[in-house]
C-alpha positions as CSV (number, residue, x, y, z in Angstrom):
1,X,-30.8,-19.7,26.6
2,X,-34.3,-18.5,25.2
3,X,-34.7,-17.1,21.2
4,X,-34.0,-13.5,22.2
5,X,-31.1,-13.9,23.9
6,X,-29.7,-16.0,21.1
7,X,-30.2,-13.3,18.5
8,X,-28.8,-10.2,20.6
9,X,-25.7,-12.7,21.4
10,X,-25.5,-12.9,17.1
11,X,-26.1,-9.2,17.0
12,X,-23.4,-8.5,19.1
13,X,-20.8,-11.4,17.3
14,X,-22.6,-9.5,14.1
15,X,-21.4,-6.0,15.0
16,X,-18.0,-7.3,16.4
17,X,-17.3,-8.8,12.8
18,X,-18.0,-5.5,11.3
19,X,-15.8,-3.4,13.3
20,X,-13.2,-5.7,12.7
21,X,-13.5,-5.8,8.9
22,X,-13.5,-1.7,9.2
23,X,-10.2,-1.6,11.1
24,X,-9.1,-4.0,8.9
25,X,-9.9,-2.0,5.6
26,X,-8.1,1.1,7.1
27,X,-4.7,-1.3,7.8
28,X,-5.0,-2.4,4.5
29,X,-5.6,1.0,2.7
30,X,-2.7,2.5,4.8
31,X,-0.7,-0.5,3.6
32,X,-1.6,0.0,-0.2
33,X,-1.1,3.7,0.7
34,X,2.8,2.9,1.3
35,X,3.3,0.5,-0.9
36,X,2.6,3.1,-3.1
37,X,4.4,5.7,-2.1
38,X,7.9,3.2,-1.9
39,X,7.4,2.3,-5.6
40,X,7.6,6.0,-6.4
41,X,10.7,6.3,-4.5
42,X,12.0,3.3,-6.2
43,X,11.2,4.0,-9.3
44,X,12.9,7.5,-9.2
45,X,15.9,6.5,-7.3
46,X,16.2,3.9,-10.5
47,X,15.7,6.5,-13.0
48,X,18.5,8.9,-10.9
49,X,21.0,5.7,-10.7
50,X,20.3,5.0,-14.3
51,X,21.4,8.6,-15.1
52,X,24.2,8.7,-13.0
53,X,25.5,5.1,-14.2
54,X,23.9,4.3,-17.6
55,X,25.8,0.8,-17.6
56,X,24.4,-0.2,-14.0
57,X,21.9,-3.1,-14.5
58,X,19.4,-2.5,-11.7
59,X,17.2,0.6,-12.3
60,X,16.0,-1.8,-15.3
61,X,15.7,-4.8,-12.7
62,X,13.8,-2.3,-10.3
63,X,11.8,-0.7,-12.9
64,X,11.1,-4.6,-14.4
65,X,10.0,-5.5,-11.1
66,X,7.6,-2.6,-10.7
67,X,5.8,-3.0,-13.9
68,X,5.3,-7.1,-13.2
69,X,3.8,-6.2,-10.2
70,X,1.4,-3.5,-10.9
71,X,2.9,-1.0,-9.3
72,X,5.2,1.1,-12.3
73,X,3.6,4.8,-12.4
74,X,2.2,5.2,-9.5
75,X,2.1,8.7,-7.9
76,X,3.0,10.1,-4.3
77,X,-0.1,11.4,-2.6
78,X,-0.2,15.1,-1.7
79,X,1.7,15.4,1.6
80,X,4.6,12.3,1.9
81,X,7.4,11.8,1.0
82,X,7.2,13.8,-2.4
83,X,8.6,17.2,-0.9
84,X,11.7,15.6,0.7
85,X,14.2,15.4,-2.7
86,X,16.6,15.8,-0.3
């Protein structure tokens, strides 16, 4: 194998690396996207059970559980799942 065929052969492993990281930056802001979308849901299906049944001990588990993992008040992007309060 001479010099230039070694560097278009890392080129091409160059640019095959990058597409990958790109598609897997849009997985991962898709994931992130409904993760936060769920912790909405959660969070007001807690706040509806703890209305409903003030003595029930999980909305504060669920809203606990939110908050130590970053995700208490986070809010539904335009579009989802915020228009079906079904």
């Amino acid at each position: 194998m001479n010099k230039e065929q070694a560097v278009q052969d890392v080129a091409m492993i160059a640019r095959n690396g990058i597409d990958r990281i790109i598609e897997l930056e849009g997985k991962l802001s898709r994931t992130k996207a409904v993760a936060d979308d769920l912790a909405m849901l959660v969070s007001k299906l807690a706040h509806a059970l703890r209305k409903a049944a003030p003595d029930n001990g999980l909305p504060g588990k669920a809203l606990d559980y939110l908050k130590r993992s970053g995700m208490a008040g986070q809010v539904l992007r335009q579009g989802t799942a915020e228009n079906s309060d079904d």
